[in-house]
C-alpha positions, 0 to 999 in steps of 0.5 A: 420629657421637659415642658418647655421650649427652651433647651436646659443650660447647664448650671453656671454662674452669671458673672454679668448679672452680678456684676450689674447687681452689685454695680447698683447696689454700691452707690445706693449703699454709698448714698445711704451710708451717711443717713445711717445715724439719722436712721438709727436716732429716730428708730431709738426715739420711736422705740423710747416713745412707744414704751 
């Protein structure tokens, strides 16, 4: 017997979900693309410095 109120579902993808998740991810990676360089200098500055 299952402890819960809601019926099971069958095992199914949800479209919707991924679509919204990869809605947001886009422009965030859109917006982060160009900071990559700068990102990348100052992590090899830190790991110069650090030694």
């Amino acid at each position: 017997m299952a402890r819960s109120i809601n019926r099971p579902r069958p095992n199914s993808s949800n479209t919707g979900m991924r679509l919204i998740g990869y809605l947001v991810a886009a422009p965030l990676v859109l917006l982060l693309l160009p900071l990559l360089p700068v990102i990348v200098l100052l992590w090899i500055g830190g790991k110069l410095t650090a030694s």
